[in-house]
C-alpha positions in Angstrom: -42.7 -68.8 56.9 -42.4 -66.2 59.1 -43.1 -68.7 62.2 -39.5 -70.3 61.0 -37.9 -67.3 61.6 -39.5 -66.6 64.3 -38.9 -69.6 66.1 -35.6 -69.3 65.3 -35.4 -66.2 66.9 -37.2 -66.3 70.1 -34.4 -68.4 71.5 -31.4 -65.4 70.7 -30.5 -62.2 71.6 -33.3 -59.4 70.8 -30.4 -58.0 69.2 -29.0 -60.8 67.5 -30.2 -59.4 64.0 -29.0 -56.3 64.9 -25.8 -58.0 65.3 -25.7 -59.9 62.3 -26.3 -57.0 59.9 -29.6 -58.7 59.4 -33.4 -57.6 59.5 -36.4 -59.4 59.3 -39.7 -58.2 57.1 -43.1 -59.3 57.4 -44.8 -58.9 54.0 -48.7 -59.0 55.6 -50.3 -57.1 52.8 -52.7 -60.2 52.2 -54.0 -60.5 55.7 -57.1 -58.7 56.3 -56.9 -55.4 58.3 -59.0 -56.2 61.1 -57.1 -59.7 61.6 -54.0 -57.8 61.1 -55.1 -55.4 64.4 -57.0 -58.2 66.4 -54.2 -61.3 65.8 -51.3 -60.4 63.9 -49.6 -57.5 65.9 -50.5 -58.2 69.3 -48.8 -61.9 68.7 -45.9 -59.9 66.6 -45.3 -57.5 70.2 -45.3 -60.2 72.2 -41.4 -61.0 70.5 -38.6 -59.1 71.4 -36.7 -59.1 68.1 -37.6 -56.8 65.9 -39.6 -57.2 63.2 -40.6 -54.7 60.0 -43.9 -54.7 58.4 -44.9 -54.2 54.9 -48.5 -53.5 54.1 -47.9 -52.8 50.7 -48.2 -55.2 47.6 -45.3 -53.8 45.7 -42.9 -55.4 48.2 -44.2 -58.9 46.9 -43.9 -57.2 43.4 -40.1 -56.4 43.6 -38.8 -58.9 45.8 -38.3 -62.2 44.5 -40.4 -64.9 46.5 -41.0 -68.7 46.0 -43.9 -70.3 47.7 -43.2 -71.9 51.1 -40.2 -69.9 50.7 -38.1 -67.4 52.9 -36.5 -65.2 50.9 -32.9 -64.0 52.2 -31.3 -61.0 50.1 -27.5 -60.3 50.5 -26.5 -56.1 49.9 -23.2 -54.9 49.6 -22.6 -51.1 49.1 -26.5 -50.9 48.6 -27.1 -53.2 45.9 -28.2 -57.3 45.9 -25.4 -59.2 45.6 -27.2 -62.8 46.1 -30.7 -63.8 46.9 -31.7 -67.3 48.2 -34.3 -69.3 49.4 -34.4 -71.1 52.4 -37.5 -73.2 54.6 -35.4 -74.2 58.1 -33.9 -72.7 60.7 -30.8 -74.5 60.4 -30.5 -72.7 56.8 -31.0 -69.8 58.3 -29.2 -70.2 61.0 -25.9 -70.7 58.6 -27.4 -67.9 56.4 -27.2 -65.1 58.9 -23.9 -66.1 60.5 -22.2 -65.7 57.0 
């Protein structure tokens, strides 16, 4: 799902999550490590939003995922307020500008 967001992305301002009080994470614990160095970040520097990566499988542990899923988590004074789960940029498109 990633490529959804992004797609969505490569078309705005590199600041434009920035802007929208919004970040984006990659959970890429289940690629392999040498794909990871030889594919995965060379393509991931080539965008100029940014984009945090998590290694680690207790981020898939405690955030709440759905398959073919993107998972968009709303905070207010540090804790979740509302999660949902969207698949197109148009929802996330009217996600983020909320």
């Amino acid at each position: 799902m990633s490529g959804v967001v992004n797609g969505y992305l490569e078309h705005k301002n590199p600041n434009y999550l920035q802007e929208n009080n919004s970040i984006f994470i990659a959970d890429i614990h289940n690629v392999p490590s040498f794909l990871t160095s030889i594919f995965v970040l060379p393509t991931l520097r080539e965008y100029e939003h940014s984009i945090y990566l998590h290694y680690g499988e207790e981020f898939e542990n405690s955030v709440p995922n759905k398959e073919g899923k993107i998972t968009l988590l709303r905070f207010e004074n540090e804790k979740i307020i509302d999660i949902s789960f969207i698949s197109t940029k148009q929802e996330l498109e009217l996600e983020i500008q909320i």
